[in-house]
BALOBA-1460 file (C-alpha; in Angstrom, 3 decimals):
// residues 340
<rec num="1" residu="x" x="54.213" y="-17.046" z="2.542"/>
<rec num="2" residu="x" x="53.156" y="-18.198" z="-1.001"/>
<rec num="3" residu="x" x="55.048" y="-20.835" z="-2.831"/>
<rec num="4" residu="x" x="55.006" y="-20.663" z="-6.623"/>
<rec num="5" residu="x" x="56.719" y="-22.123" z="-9.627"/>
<rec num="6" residu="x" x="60.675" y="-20.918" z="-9.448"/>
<rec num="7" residu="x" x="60.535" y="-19.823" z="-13.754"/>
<rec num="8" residu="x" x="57.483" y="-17.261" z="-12.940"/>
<rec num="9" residu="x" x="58.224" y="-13.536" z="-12.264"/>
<rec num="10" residu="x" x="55.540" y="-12.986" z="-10.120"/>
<rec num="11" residu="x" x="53.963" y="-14.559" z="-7.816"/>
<rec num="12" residu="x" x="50.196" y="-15.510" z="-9.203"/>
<rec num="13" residu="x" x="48.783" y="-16.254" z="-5.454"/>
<rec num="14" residu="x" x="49.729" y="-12.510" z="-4.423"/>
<rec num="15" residu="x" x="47.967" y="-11.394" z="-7.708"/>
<rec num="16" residu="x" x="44.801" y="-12.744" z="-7.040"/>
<rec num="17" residu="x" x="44.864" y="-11.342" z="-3.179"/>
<rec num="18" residu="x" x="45.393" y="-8.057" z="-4.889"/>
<rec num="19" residu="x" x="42.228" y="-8.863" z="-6.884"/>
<rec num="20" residu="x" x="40.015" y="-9.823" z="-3.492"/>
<rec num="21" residu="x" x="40.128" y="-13.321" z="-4.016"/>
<rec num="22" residu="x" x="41.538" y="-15.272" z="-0.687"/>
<rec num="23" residu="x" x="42.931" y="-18.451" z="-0.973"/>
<rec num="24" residu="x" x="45.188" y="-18.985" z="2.244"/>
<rec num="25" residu="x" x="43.500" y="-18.107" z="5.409"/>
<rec num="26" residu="x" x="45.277" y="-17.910" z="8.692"/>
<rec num="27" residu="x" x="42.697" y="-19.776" z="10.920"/>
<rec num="28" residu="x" x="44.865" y="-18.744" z="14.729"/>
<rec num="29" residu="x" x="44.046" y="-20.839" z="17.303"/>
<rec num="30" residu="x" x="40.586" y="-20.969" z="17.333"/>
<rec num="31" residu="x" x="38.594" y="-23.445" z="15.298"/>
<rec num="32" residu="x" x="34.861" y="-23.821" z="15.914"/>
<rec num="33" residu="x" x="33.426" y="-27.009" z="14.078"/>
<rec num="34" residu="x" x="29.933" y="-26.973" z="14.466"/>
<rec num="35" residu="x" x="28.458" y="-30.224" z="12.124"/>
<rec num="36" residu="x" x="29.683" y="-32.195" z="9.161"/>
<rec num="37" residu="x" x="32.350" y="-30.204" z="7.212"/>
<rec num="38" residu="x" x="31.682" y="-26.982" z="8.900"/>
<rec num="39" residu="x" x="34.097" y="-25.426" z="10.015"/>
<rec num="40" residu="x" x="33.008" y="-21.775" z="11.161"/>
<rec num="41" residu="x" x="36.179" y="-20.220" z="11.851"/>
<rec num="42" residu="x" x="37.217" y="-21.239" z="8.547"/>
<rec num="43" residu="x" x="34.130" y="-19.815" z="6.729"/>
<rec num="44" residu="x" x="34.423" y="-16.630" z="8.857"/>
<rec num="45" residu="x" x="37.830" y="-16.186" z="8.350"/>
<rec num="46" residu="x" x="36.726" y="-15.686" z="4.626"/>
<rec num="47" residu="x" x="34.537" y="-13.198" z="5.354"/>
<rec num="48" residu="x" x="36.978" y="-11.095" z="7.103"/>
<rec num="49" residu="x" x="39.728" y="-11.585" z="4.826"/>
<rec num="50" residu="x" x="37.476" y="-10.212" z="1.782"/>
<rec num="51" residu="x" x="38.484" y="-6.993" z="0.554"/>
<rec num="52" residu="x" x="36.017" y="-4.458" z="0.336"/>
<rec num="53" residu="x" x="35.804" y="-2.533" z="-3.022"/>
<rec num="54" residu="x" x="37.262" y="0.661" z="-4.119"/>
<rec num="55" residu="x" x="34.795" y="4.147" z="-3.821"/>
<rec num="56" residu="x" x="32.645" y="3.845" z="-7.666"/>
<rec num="57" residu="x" x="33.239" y="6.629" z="-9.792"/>
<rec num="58" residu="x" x="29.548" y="7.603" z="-10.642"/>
<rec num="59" residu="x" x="28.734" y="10.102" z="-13.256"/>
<rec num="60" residu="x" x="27.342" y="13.229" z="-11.432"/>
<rec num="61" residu="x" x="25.083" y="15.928" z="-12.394"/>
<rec num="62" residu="x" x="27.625" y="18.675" z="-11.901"/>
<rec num="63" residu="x" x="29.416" y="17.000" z="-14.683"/>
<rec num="64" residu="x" x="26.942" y="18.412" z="-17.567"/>
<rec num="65" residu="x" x="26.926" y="22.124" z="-18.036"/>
<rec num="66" residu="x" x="23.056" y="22.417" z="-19.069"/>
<rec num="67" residu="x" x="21.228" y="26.162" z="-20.120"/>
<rec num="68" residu="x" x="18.162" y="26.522" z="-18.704"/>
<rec num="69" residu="x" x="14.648" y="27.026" z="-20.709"/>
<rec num="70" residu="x" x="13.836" y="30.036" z="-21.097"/>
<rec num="71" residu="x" x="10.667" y="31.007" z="-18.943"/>
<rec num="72" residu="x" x="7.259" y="31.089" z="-21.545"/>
<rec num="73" residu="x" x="6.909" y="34.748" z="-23.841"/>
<rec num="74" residu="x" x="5.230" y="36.989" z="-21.437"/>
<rec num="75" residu="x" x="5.928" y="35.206" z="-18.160"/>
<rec num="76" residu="x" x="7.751" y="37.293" z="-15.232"/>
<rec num="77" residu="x" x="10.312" y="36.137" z="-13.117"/>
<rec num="78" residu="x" x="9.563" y="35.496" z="-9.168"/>
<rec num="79" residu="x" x="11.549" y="38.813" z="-8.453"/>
<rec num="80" residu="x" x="9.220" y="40.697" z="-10.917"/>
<rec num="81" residu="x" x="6.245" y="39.094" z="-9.456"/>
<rec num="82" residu="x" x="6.995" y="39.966" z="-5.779"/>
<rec num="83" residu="x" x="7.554" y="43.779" z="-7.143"/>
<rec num="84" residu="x" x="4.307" y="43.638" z="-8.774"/>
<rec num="85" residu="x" x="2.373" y="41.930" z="-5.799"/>
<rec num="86" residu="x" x="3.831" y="44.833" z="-3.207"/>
<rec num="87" residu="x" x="2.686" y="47.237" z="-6.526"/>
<rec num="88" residu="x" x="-1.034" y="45.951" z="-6.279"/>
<rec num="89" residu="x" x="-1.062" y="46.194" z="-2.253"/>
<rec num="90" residu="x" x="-0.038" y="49.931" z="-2.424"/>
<rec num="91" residu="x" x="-2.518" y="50.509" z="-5.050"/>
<rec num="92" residu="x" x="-5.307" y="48.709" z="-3.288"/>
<rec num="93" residu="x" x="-4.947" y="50.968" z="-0.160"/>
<rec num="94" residu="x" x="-4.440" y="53.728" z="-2.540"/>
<rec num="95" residu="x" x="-8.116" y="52.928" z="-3.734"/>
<rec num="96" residu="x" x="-9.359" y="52.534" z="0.069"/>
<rec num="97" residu="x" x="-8.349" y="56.151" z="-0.069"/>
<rec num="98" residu="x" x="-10.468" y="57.208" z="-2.676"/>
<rec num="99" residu="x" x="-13.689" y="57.506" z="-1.077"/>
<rec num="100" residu="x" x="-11.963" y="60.723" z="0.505"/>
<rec num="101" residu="x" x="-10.852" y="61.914" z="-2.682"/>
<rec num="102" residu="x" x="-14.052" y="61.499" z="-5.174"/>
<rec num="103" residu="x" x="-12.105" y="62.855" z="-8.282"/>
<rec num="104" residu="x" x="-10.072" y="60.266" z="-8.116"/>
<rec num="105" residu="x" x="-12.330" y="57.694" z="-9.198"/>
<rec num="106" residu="x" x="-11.257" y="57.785" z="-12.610"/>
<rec num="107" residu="x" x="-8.411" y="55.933" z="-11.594"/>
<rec num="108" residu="x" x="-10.475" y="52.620" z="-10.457"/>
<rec num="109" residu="x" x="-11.014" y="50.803" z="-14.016"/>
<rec num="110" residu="x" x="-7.260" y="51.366" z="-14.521"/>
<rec num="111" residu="x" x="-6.161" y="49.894" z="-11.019"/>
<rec num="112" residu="x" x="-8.933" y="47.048" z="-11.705"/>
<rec num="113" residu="x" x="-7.293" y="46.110" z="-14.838"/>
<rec num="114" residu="x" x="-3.603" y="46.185" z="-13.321"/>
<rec num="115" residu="x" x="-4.971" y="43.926" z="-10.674"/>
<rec num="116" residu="x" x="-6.261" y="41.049" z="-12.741"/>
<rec num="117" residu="x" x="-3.268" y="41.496" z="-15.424"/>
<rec num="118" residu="x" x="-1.280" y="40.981" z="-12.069"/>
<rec num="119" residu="x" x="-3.336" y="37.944" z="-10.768"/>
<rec num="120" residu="x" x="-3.156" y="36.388" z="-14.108"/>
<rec num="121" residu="x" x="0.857" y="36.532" z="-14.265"/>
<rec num="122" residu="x" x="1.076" y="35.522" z="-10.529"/>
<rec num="123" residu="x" x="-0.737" y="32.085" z="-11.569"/>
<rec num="124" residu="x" x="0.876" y="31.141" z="-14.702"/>
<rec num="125" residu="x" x="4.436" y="31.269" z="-12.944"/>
<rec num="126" residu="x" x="2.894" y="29.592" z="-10.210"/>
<rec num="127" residu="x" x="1.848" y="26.705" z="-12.874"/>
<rec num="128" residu="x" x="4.931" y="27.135" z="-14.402"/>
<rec num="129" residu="x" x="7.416" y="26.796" z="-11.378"/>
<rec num="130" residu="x" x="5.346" y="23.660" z="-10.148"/>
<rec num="131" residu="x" x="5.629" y="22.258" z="-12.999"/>
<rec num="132" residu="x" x="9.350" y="22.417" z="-13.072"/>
<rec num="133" residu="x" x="10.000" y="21.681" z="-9.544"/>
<rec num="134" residu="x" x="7.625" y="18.581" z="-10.282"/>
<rec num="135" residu="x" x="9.929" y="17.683" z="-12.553"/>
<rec num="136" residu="x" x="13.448" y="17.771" z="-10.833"/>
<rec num="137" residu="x" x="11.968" y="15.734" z="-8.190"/>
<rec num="138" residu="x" x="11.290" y="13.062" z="-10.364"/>
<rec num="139" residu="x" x="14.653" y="13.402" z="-11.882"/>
<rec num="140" residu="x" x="16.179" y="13.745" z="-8.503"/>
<rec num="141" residu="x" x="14.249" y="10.324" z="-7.241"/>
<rec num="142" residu="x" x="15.554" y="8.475" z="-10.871"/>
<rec num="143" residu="x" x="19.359" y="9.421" z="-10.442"/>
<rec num="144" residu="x" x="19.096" y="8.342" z="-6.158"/>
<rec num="145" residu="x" x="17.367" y="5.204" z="-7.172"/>
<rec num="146" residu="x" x="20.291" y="4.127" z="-9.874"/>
<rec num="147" residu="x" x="22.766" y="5.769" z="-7.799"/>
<rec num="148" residu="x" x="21.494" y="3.043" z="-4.710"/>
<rec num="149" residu="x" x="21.121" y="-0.116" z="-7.088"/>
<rec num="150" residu="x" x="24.866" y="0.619" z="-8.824"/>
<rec num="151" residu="x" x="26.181" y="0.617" z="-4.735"/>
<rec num="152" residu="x" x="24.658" y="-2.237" z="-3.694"/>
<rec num="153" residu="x" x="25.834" y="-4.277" z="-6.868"/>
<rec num="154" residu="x" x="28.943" y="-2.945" z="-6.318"/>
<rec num="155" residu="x" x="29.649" y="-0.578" z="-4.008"/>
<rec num="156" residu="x" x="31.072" y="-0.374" z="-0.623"/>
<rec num="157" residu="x" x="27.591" y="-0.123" z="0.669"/>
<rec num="158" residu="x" x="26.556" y="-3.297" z="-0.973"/>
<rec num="159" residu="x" x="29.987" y="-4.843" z="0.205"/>
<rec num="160" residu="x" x="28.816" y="-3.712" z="4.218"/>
<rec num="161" residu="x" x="25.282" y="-4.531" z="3.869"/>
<rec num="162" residu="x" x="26.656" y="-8.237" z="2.760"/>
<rec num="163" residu="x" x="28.779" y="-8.488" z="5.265"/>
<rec num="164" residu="x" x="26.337" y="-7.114" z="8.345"/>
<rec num="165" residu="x" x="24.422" y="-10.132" z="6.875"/>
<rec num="166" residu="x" x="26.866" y="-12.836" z="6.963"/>
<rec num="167" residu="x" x="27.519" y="-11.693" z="10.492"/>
<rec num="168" residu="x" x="23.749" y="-11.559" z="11.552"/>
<rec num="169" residu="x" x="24.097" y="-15.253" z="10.384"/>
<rec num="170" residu="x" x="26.990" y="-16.490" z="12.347"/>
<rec num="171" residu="x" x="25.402" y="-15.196" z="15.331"/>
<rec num="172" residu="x" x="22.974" y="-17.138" z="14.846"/>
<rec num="173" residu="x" x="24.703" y="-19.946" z="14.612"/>
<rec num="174" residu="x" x="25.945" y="-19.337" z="17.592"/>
<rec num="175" residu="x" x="23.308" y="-19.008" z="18.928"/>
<rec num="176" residu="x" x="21.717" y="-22.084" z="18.572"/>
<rec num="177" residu="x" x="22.592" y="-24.446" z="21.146"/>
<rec num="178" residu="x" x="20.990" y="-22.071" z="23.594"/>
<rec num="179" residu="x" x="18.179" y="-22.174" z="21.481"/>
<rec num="180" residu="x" x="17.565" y="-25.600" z="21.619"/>
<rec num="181" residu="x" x="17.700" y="-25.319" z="25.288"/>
<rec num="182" residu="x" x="15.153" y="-22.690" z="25.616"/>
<rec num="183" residu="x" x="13.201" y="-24.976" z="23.028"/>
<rec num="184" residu="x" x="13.127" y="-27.684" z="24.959"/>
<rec num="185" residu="x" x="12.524" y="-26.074" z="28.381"/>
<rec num="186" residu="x" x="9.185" y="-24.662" z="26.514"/>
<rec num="187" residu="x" x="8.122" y="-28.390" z="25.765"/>
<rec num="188" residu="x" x="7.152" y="-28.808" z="29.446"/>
<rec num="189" residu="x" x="5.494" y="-25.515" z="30.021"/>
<rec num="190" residu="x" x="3.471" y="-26.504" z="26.802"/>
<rec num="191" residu="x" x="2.702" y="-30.170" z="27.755"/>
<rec num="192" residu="x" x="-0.450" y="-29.911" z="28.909"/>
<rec num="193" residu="x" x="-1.938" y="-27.868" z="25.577"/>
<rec num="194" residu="x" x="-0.389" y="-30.105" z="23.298"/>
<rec num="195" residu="x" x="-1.552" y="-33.406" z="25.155"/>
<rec num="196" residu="x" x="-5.188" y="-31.351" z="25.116"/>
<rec num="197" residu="x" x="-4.627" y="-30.711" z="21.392"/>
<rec num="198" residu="x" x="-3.601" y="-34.269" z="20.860"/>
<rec num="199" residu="x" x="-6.407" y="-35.383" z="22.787"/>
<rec num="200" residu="x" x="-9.056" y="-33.301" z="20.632"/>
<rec num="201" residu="x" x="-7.627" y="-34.313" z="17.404"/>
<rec num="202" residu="x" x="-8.892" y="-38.079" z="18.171"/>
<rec num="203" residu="x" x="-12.876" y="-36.550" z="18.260"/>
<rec num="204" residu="x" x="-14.086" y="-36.542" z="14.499"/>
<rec num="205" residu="x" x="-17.279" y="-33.894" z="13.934"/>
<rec num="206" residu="x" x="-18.343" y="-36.409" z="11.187"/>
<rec num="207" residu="x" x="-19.017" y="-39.428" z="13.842"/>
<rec num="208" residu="x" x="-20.462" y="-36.725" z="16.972"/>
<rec num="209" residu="x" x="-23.764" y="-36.318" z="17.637"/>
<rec num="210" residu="x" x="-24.385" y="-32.404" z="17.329"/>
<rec num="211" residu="x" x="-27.609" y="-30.874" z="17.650"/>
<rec num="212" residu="x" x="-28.909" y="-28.862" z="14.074"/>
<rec num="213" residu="x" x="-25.440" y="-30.454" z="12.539"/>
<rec num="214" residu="x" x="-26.725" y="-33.220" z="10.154"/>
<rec num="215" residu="x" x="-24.559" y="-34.968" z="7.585"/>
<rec num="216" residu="x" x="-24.598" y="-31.995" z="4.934"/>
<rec num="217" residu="x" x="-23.858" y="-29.071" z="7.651"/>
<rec num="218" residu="x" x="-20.817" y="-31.300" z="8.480"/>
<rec num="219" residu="x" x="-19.763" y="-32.009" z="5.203"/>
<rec num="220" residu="x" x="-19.494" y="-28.464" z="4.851"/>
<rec num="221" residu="x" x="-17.624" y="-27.927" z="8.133"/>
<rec num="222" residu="x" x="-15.084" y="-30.280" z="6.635"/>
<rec num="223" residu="x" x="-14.621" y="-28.298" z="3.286"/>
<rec num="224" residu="x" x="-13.677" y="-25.599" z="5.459"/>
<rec num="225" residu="x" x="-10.735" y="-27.925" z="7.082"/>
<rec num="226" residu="x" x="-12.745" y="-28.360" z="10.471"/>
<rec num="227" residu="x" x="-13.141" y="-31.941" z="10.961"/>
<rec num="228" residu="x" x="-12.246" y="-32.688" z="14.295"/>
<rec num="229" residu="x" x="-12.839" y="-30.821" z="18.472"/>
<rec num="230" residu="x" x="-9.205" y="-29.837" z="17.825"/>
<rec num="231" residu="x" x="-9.928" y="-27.776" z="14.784"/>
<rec num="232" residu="x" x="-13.121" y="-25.760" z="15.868"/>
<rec num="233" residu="x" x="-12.951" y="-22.232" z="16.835"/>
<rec num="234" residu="x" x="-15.952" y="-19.683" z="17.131"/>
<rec num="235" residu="x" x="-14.424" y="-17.563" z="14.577"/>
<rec num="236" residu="x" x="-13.800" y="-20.549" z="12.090"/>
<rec num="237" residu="x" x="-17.192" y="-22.270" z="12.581"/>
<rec num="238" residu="x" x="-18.579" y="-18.672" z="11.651"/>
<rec num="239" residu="x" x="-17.039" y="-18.151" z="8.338"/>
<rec num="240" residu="x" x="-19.039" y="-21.426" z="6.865"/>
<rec num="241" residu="x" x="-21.731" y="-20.985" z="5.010"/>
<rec num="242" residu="x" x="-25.398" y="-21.408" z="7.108"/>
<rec num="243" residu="x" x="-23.564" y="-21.644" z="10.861"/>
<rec num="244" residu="x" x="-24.815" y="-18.581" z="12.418"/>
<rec num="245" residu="x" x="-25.056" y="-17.775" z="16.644"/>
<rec num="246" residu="x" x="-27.284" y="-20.599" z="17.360"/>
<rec num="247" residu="x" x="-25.451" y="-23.231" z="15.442"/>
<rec num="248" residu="x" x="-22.129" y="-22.254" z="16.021"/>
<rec num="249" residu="x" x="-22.728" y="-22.601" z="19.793"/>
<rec num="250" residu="x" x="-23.977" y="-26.291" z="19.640"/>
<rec num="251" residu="x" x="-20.032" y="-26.601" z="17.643"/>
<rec num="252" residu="x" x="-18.804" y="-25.010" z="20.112"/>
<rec num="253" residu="x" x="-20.210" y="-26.428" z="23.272"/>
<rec num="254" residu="x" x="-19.563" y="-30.247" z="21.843"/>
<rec num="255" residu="x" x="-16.103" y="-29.616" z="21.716"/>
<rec num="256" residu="x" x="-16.492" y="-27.674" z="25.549"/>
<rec num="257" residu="x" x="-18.020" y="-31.447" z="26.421"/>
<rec num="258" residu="x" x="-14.729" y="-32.950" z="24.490"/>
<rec num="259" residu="x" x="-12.556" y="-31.267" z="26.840"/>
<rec num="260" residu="x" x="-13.956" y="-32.039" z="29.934"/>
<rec num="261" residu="x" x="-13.178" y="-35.506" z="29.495"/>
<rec num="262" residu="x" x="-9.644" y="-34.621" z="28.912"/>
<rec num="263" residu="x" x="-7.360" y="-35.933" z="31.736"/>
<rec num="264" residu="x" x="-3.725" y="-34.767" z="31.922"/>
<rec num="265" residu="x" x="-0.876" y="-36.834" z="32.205"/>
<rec num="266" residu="x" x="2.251" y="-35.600" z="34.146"/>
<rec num="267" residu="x" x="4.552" y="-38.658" z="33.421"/>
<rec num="268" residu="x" x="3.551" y="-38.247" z="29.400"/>
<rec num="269" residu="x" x="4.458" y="-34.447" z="29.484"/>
<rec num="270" residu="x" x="7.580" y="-34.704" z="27.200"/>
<rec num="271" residu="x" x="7.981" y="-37.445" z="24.976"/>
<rec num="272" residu="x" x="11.080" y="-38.483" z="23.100"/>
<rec num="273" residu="x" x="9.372" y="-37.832" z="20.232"/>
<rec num="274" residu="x" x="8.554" y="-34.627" z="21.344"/>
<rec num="275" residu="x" x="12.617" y="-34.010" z="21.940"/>
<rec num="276" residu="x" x="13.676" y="-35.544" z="18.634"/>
<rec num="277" residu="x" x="10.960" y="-32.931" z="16.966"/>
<rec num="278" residu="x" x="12.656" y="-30.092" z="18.360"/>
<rec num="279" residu="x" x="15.793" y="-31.302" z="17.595"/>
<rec num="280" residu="x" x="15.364" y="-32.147" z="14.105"/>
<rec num="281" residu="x" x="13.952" y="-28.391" z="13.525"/>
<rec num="282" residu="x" x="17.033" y="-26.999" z="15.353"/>
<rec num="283" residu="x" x="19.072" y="-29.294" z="12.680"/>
<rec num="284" residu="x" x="17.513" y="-28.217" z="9.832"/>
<rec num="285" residu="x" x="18.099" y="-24.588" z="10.984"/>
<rec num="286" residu="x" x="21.498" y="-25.169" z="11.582"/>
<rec num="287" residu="x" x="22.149" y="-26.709" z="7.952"/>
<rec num="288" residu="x" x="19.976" y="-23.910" z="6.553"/>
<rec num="289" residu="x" x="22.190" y="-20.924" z="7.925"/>
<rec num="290" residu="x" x="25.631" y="-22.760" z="7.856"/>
<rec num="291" residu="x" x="24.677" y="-23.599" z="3.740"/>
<rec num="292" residu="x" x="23.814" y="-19.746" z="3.886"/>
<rec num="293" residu="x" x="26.854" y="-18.476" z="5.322"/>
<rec num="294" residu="x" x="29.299" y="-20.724" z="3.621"/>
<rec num="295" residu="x" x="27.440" y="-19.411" z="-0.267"/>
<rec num="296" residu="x" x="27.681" y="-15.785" z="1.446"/>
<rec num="297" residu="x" x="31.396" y="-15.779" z="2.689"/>
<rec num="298" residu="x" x="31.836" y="-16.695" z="-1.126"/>
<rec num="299" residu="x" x="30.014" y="-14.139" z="-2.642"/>
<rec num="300" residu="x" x="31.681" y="-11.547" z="-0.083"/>
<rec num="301" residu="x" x="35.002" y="-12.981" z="-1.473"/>
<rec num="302" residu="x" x="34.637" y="-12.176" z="-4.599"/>
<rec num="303" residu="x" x="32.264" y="-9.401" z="-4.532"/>
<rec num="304" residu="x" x="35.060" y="-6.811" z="-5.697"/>
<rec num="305" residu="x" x="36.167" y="-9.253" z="-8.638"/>
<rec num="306" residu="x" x="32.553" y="-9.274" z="-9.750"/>
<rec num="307" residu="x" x="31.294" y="-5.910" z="-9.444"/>
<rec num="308" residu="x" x="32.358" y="-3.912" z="-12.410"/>
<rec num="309" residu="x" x="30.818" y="-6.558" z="-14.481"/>
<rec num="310" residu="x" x="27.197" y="-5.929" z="-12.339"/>
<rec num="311" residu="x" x="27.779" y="-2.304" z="-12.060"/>
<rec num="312" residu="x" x="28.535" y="-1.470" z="-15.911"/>
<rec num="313" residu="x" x="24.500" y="-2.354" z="-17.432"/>
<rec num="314" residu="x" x="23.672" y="0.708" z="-14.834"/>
<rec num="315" residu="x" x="26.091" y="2.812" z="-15.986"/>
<rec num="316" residu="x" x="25.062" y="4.650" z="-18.829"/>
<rec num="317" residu="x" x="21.366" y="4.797" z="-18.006"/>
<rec num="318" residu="x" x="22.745" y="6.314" z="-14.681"/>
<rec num="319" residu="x" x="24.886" y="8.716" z="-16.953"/>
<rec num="320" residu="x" x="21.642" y="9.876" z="-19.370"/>
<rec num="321" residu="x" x="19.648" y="10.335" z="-15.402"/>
<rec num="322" residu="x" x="22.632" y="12.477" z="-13.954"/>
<rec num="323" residu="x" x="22.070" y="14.554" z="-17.325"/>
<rec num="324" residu="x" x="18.226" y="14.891" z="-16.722"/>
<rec num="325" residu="x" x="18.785" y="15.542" z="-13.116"/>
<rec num="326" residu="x" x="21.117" y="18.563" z="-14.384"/>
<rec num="327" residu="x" x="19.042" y="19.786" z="-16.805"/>
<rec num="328" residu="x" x="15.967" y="19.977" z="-14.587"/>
<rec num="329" residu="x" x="17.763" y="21.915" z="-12.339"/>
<rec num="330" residu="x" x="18.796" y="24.696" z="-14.521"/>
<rec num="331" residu="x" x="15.558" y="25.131" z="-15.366"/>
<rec num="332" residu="x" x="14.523" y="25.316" z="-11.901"/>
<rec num="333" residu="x" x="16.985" y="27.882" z="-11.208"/>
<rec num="334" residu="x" x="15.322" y="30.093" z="-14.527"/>
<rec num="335" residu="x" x="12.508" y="30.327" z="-12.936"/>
<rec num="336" residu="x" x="13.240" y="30.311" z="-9.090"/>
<rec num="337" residu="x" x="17.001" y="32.104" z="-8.709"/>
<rec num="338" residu="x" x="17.025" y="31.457" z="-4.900"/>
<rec num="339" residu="x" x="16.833" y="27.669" z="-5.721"/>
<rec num="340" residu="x" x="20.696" y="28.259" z="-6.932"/>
C-alpha cells in the first residue's frame, strides 16, 4: 500500500510502477547480507520486480510497396531462358542427326548462331541475377543488424539478456564461499611448487657462475625479464638474442643444480600469508560482482523508462534499411519469379 499526499488525485508512487520504476520492494522472509551494505535479497528483489518492456514496433519491409527494375533491354527472363536452354538441347541432338541426313547441313551455321546468341543471354542474366541477389543480402544483413542493436537497447531481448546477466552474477555470489574453500584446499596441494618457486626466486643469474654466460649475455637475459632460476624456461632462454642449443642448456642445467638443493618444508606448507592472499582476492571478487550487480539491478529497473530515448537515433536509419531491404527484393523477384 502506497501512502501519498491526501489533496493529490492520484497516487504518484503507483504512476511510476506503471512506468517500471520500483520503489517499494517486498523483501519476504529471506534476507541474505553478504558484506558491508549489501544486502542481496534486496538488490535481487529489484531485479525481479523490473518490468520488462513492451514488444517495439519496428518499421518492416512489407510496409513499402516498391516496383521492381525492369530487367536490362534485351535480357530474358529465367522462364525464357530455361525454354531456350531445352530449345538448344533438342537442336544439338537434332545436329547429331545430321550426319545421316547430309542435306541437312545447311542448317548448321544457323543452329551455331542460335547456340552462342543463347549462351550469350544465359550469362548476362546469370550476371544480372547475381548481382541482384548480391544485393538483397547485403540489404537483408543491414536491416537484421539494426533490427538486433534497436532490441538490445530496448527491446525485450535486451531486457532478458540483462537480466540472464544479473543472474549469472548473483550466482556467483553465491557461490563464493565455496570458492574460497576450494581455494584454500588448493594451497596445500600447491605448497610444495610455490615453496620451490619461492626458493628459485632467491638465485640471481647476474651473481651465478654459468658457463659461456658472461656479464653482457646476462645483461641481455635480464632485458628479456629472466633474472633469476625461477624465471628461466627453455623456451624463454631461446627467444634472446645469441642463446642457441648449447647455451641455453648451460641456463638450463644451472637452474637443474638450483633445484636440487631445494629442500621442502611440510610445517611451512601454508602460511597465513598465504591464507590472507587468497582471501583478499576472494574479497575483491566479492566487491567487484556485488558493485556489478547492485549498478545492473538499476539499469534493469529502469531499462523500460530509458529505452525509447536509446531506441529512437536507430529508428529512422532502420526505417530508410527496411525500404532498401524492400526494394531489393522486388527486384529480385523481376528477375527470379520463384524467389516470390
Amino acid at each position: 500500500m502506497h501512502v501519498y499526499p491526501g489533496h493529490l488525485t492520484d497516487c504518484p508512487w503507483c504512476a511510476l510502477d506503471n512506468q517500471g520504476v520500483i520503489y517499494f520492494i517486498d523483501l519476504g522472509e529471506e534476507v541474505i547480507t553478504t558484506s558491508g551494505d549489501f544486502v542481496l535479497a534486496k538488490v535481487w528483489a529489484m531485479v525481479m520486480a523490473s518490468v520488462a518492456p513492451p514488444a517495439l514496433q519496428l518499421p518492416l519491409p512489407d510496409h513499402f510497396q516498391a516496383a521492381g527494375r525492369p530487367l536490362p533491354l534485351g535480357l530474358l527472363r529465367r522462364e525464357y531462358i530455361i525454354l531456350i536452354e531445352i530449345a538448344l538441347s533438342a537442336l544439338s541432338l537434332l545436329l547429331c542427326g545430321l550426319q545421316a541426313e547430309p542435306r541437312y547441313i545447311i542448317l548448321v551455321p544457323v543452329l551455331a548462331a542460335i547456340w552462342i546468341i543463347g549462351s550469350l543471354t544465359s550469362k548476362a542474366y546469370k550476371a544480372e541475377i547475381q548481382q541482384r541477389r548480391e544485393a538483397f543480402n547485403r540489404a537483408k544483413m543491414d536491416y537484421d543488424h539494426l533490427v538486433s542493436q534497436i532490441q538490445q537497447l530496448g527491446g525485450l531481448e535486451g531486457f532478458i539478456a540483462k537480466r540472464a546477466m544479473l543472474e549469472k552474477m548473483k550466482d556467483e555470489i553465491l557461490g563464493l564461499p565455496e570458492e574460497e574453500k576450494r581455494a584454500l584446499a588448493a594451497l596445500q596441494d600447491t605448497a610444495r611448487e610455490r615453496q620451490k618457486q619461492k626458493f628459485l626466486e632467491g638465485f640471481f643469474i647476474d651473481v651465478a657462475s654459468i658457463p659461456g654466460v658472461g656479464p653482457a649475455r646476462k645483461a641481455a637475459l635480464r632485458s628479456f625479464g629472466i633474472e633469476t632460476a625461477a624465471d628461466v624456461t627453455r623456451r624463454s632462454v631461446k627467444q634472446v638474442k645469441g642463446f642457441g642449443d648449447h647455451l641455453t642448456q648451460a641456463v638450463i642445467d644451472w637452474k637443474a643444480s638450483c633445484e636440487r638443493r631445494f629442500v621442502f618444508r611440510p610445517n611451512e606448507a601454508v602460511t597465513p600469508a598465504d591464507r590472507q592472499a587468497v582471501m583478499a582476492k576472494m574479497a575483491a571478487k566479492r566487491h567487484r560482482l556485488e558493485s556489478a550487480l547492485t549498478v545492473g539491478a538499476t539499469e534493469l529497473q529502469r531499462f523500460r523508462l530509458h529505452a525509447p530515448a536509446r531506441t529512437m537515433p536507430l529508428m529512422e536509419p532502420l526505417r530508410q534499411a527496411a525500404e532498401k531491404l524492400a526494394q531489393a527484393q522486388a527486384d529480385l523477384s523481376v528477375a527470379e519469379p520463384v524467389f516470390n
